[in-house]
ROSE-4610 file (N, C-alpha, C; in Angstrom, 1 decimal, always signed):
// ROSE-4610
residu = [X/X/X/X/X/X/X/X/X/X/X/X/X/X/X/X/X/X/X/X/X/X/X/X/X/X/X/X/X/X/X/X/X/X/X/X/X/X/X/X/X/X/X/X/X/X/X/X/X/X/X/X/X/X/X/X/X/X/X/X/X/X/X/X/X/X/X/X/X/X/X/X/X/X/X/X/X/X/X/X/X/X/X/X/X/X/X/X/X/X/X/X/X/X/X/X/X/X/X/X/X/X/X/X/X/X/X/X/X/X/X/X/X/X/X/X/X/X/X/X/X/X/X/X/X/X/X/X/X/X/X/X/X/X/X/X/X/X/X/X/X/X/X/X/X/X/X/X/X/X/X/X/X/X/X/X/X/X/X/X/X/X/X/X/X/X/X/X/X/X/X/X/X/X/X/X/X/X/X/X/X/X/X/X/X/X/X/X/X/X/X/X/X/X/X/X/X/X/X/X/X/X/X/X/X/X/X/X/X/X/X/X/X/X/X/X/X/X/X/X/X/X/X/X/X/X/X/X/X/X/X/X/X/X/X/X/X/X/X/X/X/X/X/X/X/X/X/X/X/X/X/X/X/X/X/X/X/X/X/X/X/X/X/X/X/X/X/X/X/X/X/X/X/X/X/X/X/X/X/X/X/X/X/X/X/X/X/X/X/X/X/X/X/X/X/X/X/X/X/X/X/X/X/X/X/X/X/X/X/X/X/X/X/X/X/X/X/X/X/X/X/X/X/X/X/X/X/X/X/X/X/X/X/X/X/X/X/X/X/X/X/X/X/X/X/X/X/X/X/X/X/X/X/X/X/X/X/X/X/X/X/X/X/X/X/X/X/X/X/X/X/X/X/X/X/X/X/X/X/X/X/X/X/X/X/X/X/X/X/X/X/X/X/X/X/X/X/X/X/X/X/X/X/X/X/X/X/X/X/X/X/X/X/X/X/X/X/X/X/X/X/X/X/X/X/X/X/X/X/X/X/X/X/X/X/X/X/X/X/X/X/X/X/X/X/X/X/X/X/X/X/X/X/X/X/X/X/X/X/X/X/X/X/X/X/X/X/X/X/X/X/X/X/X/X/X/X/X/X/X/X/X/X/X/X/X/X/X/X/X/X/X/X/X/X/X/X/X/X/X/X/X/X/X]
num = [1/1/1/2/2/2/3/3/3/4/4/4/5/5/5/6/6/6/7/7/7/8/8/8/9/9/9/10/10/10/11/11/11/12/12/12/13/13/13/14/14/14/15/15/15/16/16/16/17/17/17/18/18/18/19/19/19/20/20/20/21/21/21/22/22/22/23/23/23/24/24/24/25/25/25/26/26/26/27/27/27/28/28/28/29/29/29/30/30/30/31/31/31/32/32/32/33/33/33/34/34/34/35/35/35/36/36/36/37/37/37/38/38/38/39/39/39/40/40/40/41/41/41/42/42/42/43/43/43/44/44/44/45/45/45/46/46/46/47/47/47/48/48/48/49/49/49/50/50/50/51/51/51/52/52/52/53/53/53/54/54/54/55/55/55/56/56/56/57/57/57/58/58/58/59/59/59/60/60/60/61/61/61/62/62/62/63/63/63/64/64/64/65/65/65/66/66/66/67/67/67/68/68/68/69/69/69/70/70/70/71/71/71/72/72/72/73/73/73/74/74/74/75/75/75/76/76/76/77/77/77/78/78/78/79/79/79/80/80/80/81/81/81/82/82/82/83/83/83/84/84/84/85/85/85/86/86/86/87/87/87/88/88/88/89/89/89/90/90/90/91/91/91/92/92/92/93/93/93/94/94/94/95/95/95/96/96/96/97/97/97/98/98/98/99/99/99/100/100/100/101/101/101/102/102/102/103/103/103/104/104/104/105/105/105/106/106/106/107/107/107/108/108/108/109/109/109/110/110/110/111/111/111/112/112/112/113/113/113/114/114/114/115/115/115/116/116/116/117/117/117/118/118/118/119/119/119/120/120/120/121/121/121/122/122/122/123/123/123/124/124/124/125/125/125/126/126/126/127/127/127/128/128/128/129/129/129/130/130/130/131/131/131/132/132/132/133/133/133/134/134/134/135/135/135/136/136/136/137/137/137/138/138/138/139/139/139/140/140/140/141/141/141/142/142/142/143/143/143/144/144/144/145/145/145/146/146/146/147/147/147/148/148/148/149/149/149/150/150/150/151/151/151/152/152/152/153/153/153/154/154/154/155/155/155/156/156/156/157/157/157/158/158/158/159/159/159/160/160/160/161/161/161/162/162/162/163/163/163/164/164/164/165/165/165/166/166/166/167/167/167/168/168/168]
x = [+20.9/+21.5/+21.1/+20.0/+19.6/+20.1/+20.1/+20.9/+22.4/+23.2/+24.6/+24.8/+23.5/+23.7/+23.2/+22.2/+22.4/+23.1/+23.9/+25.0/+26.4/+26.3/+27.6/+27.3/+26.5/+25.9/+25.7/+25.5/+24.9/+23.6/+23.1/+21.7/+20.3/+19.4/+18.4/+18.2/+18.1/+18.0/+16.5/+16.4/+14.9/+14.6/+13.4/+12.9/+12.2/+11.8/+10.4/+10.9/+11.4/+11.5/+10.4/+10.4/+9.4/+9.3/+9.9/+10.4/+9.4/+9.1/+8.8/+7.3/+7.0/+5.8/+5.0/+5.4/+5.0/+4.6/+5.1/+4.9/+3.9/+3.9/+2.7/+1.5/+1.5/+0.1/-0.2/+0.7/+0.4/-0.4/-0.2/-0.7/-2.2/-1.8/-3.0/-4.6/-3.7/-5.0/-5.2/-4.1/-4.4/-5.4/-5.3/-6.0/-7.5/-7.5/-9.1/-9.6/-8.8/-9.1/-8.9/-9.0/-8.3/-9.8/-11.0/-11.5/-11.9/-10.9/-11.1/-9.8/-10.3/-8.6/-7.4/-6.6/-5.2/-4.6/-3.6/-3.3/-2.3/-1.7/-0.9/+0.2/+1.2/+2.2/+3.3/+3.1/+4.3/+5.8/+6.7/+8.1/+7.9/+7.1/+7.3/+6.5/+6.0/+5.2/+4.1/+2.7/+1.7/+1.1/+1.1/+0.3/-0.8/-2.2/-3.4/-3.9/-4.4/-5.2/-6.7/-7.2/-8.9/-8.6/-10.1/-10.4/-9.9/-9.5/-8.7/-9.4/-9.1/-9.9/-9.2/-8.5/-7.1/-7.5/-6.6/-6.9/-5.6/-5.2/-4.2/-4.0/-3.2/-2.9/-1.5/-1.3/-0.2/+0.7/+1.9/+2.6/+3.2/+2.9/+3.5/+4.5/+5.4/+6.7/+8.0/+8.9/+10.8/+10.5/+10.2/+10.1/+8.8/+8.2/+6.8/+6.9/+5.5/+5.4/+4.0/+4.2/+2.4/+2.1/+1.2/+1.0/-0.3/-0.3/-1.3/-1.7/-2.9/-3.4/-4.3/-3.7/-4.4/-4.9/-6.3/-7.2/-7.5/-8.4/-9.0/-10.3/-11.2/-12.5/-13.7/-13.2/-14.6/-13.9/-12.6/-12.1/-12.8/-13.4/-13.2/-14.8/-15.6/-16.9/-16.5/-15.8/-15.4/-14.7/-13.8/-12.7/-13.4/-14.0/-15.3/-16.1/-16.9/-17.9/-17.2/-15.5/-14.5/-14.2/-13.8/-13.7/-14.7/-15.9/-17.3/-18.0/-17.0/-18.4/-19.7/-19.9/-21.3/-21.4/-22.2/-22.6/-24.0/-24.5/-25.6/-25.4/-26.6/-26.1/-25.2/-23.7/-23.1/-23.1/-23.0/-22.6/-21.0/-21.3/-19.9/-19.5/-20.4/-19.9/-19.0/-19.7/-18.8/-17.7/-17.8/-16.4/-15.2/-15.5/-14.5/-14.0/-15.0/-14.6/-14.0/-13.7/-13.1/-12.1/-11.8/-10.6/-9.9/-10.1/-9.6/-9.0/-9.9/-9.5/-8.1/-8.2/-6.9/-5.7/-5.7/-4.8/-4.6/-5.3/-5.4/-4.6/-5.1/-4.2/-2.8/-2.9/-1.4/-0.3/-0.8/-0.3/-0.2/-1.3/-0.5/+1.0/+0.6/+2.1/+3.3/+3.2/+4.2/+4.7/+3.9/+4.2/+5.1/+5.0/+5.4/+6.9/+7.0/+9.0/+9.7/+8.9/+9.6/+10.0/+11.0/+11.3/+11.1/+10.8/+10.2/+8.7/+8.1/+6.4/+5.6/+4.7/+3.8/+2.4/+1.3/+0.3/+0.2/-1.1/-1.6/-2.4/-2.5/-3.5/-4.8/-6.2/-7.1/-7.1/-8.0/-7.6/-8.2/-7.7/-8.6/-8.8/-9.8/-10.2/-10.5/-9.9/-10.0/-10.1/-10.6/-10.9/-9.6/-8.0/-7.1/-5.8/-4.7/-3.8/-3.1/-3.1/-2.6/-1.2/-1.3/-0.2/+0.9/+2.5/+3.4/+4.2/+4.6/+5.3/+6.4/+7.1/+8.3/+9.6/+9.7/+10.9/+10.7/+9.8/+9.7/+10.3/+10.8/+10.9/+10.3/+10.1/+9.2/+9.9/+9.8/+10.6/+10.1/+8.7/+8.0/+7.5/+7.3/+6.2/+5.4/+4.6/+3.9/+3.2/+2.9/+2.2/+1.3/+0.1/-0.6/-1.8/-2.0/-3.2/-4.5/-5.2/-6.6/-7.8/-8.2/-9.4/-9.2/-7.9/-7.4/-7.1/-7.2/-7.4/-5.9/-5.4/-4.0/-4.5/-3.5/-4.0/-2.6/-2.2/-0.4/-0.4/+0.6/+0.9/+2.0/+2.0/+3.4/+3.3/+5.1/+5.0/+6.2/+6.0/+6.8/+7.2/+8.3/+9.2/+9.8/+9.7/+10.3/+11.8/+12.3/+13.6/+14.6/+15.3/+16.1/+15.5/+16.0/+15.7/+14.2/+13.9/+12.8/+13.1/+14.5/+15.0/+15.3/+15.3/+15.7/+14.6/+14.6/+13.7/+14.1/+14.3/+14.7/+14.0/+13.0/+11.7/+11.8/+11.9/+12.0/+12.6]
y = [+18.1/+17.0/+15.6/+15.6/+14.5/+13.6/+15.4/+15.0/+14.2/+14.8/+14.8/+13.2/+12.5/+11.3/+10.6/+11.1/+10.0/+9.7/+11.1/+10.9/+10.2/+10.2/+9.4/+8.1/+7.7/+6.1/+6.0/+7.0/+6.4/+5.7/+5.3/+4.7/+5.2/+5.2/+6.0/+5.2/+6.6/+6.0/+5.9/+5.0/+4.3/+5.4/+6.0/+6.3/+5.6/+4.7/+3.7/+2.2/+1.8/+0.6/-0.8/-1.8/-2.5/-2.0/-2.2/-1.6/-0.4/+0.8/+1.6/+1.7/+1.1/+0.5/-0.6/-1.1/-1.9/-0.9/-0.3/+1.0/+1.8/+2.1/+2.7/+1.9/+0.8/+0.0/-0.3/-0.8/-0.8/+0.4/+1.3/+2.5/+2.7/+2.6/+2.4/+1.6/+0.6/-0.5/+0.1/+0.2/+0.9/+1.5/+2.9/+4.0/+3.5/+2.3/+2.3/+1.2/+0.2/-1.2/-1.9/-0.6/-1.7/-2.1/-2.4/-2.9/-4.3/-5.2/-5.9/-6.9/-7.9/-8.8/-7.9/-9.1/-8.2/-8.8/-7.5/-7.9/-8.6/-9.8/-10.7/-10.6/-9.5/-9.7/-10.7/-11.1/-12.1/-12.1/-12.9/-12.4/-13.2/-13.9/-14.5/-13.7/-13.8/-13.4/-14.4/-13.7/-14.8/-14.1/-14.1/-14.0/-14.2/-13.2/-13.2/-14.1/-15.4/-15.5/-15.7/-16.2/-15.6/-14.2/-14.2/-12.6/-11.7/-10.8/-9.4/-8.2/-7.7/-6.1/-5.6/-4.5/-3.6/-2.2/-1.7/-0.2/+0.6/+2.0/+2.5/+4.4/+4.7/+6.2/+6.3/+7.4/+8.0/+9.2/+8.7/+10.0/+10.9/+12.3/+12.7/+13.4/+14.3/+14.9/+14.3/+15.0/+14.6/+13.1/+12.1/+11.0/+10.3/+10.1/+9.6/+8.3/+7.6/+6.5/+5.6/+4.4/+4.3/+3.4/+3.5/+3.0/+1.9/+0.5/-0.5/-1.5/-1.3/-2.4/-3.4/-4.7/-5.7/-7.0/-7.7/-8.4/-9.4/-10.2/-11.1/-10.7/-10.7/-9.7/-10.0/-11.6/-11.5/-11.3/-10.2/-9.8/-8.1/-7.8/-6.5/-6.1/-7.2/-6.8/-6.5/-7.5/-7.6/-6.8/-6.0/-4.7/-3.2/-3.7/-2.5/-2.3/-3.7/-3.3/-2.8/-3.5/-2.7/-1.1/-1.3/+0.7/+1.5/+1.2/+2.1/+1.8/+0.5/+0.3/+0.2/-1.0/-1.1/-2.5/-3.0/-4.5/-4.7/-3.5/-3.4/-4.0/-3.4/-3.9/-3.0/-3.2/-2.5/-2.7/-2.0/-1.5/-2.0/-2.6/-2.5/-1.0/+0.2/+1.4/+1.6/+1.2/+1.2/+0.8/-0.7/-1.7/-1.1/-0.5/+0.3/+1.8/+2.0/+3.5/+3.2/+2.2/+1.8/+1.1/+0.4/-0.1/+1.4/+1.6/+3.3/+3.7/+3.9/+4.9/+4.0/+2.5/+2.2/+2.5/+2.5/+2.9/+4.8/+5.2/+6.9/+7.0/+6.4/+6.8/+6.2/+5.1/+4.5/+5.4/+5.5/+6.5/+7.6/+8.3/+9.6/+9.9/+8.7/+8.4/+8.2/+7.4/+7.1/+8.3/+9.4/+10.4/+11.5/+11.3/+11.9/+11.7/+10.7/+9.8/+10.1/+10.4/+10.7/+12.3/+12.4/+14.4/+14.9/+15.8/+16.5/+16.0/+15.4/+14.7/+15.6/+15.3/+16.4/+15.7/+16.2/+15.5/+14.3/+13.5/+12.4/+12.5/+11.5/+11.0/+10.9/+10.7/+10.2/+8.7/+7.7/+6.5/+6.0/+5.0/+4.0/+2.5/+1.9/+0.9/-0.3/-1.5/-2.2/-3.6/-4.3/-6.0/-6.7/-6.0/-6.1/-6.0/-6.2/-5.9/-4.7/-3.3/-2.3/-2.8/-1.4/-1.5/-0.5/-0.7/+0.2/+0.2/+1.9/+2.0/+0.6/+0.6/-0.3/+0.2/+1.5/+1.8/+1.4/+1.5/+1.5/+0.0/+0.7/-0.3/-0.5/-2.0/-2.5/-1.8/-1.2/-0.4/-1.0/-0.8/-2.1/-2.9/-3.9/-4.6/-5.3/-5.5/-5.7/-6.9/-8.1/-9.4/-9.5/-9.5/-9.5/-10.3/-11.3/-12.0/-11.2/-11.2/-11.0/-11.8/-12.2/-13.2/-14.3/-14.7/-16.3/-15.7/-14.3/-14.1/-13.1/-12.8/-11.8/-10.6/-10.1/-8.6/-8.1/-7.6/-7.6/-5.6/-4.9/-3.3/-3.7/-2.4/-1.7/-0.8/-0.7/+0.5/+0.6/+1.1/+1.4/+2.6/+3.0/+3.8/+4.3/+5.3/+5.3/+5.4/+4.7/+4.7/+3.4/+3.0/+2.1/+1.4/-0.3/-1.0/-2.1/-2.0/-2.8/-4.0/-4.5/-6.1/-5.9/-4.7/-4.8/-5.2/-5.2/-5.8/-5.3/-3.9/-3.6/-3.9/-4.1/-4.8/-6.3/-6.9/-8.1/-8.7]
z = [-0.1/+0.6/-0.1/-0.4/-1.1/-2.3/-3.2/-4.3/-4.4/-3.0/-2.9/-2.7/-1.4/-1.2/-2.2/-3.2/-4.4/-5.2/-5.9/-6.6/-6.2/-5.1/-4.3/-4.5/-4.1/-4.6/-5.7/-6.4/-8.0/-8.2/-7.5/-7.4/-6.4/-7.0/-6.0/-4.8/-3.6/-2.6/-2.2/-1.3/-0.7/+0.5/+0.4/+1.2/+2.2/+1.7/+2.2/+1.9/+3.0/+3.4/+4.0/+3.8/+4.6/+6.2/+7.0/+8.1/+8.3/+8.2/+7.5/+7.1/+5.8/+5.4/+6.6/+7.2/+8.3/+9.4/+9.7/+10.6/+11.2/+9.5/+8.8/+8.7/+8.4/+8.7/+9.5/+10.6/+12.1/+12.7/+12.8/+13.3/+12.2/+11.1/+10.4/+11.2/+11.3/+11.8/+13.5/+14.2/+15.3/+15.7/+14.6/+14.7/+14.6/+13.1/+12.5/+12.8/+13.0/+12.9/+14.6/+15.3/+16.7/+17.2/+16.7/+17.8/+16.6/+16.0/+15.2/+15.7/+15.2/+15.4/+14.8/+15.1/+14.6/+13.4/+12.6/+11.3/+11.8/+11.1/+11.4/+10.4/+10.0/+9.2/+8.8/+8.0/+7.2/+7.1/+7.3/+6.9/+5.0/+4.8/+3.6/+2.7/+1.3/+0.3/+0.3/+0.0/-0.4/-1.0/-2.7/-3.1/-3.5/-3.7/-3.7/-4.6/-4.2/-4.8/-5.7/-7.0/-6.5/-7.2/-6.8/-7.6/-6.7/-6.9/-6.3/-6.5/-5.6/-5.3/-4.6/-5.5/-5.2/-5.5/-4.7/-4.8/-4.4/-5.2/-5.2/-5.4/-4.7/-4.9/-5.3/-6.3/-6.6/-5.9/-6.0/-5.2/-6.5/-6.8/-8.0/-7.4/-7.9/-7.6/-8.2/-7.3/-7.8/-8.1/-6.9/-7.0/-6.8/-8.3/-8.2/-7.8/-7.7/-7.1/-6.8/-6.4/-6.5/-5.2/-4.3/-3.1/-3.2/-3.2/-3.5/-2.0/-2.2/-1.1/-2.2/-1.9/-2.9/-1.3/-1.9/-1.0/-1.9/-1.1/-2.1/-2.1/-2.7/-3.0/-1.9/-1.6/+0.1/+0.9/+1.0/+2.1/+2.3/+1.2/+1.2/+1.6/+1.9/+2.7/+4.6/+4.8/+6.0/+6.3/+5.6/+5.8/+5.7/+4.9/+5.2/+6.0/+6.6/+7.6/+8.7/+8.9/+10.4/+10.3/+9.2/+8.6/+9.4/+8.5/+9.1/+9.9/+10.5/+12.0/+12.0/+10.6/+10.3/+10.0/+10.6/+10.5/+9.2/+9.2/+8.5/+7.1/+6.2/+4.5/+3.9/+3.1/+2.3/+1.1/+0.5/-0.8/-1.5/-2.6/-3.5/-3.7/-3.6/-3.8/-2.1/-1.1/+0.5/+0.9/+0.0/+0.0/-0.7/-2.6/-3.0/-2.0/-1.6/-0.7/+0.3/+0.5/+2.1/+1.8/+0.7/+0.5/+0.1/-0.9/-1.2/-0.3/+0.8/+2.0/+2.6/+2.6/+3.5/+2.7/+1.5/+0.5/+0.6/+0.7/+0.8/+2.3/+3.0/+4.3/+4.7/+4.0/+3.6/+3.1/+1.6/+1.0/+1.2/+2.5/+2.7/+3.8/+4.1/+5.6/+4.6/+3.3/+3.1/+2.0/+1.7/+0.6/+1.5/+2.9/+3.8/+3.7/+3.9/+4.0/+2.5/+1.1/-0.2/+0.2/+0.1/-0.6/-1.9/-1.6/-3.1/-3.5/-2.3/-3.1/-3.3/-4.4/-4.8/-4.1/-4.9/-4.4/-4.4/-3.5/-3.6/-4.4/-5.3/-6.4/-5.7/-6.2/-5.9/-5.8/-4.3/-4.7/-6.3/-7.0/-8.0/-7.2/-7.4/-7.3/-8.2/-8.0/-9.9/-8.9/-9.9/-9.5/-10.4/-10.7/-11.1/-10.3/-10.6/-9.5/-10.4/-9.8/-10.3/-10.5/-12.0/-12.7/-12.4/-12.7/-12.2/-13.4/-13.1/-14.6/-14.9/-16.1/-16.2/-15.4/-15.1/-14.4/-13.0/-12.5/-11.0/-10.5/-9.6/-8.2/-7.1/-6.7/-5.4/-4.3/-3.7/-2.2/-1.0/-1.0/-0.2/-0.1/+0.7/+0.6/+1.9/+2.4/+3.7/+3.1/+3.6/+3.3/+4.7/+5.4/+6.0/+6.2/+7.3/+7.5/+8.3/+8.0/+8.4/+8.4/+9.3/+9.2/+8.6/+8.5/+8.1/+6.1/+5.7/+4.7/+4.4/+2.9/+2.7/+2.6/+3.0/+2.1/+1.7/+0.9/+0.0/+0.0/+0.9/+0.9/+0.0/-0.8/-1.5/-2.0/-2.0/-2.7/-3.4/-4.9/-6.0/-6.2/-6.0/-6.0/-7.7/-8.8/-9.9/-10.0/-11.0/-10.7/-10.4/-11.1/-11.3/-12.5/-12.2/-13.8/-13.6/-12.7/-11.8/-11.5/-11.6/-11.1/-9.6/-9.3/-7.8/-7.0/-4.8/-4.9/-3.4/-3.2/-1.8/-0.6/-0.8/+0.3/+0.6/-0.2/+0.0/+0.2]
């Protein structure tokens, strides 16, 4: 069926919409984050800026893809201590594992909505803003306040010319 509705359009279709991706982080923070303020979603773009500390999983299969949670880097003590419910001392090894993790559980909701997904990648963690093939397309995108601070979801979809911008 899949096939039939793409070829009729000629262009690949979106699994994962903002809509969608918002969803999914909602219930995200729900689950992990509810005894914390609340994430305050954007209808606009704000990019990070400052040093960044981003973290990401891949979807491999029919339609690969890459799932990114990007912060600004003194967000990610704070997003950590809510994660593990630890006020104590953490670790930059805690903070990457915990951003990881909100990217891991992101990514596994959203590998869910592609057909044909293969596995989830392991997260990676970088003080960069992950990279996406040239083909890929933005499918999502989530802009979110926390603590007066951003934190930027998406997800890239392979497939098309990458000028499109179905999220946004």
């Amino acid at each position: 069926m899949t096939e039939l509705v793409e070829e009729f359009y000629d262009e690949p279709t979106d699994y994962v919409e903002d809509e969608a991706l918002g969803q999914i982080v909602d219930a995200m923070w729900a689950s992990y984050f509810a005894h914390t303020e609340f994430l305050l979603p954007s209808f606009e773009q704000h990019d990070i800026e400052g040093d960044i500390l981003a973290a990401s999983v891949t979807i491999s299969g029919a339609r690969p893809g890459i799932v990114t949670v990007s912060v600004e880097r003194t967000l990610g003590l704070p997003l950590a201590a809510a994660l593990l419910q630890d006020d104590g001392e953490l670790t930059d090894e805690d903070v990457y594992d915990s951003l990881g993790e909100v990217a891991n559980i992101v990514g596994g909701n959203i590998k869910a909505l592609v057909p044909d997904a293969g596995p989830l990648g392991l997260p990676v963690v970088s003080t960069a803003k992950p990279l996406h093939g040239a083909s890929d397309r933005l499918a999502a995108r989530l802009d979110a306040n926390w603590q007066g601070q951003w934190l930027t979801f998406e997800v890239w979809l392979a497939g098309g010319n990458g000028s499109e911008n179905a999220g946004v």
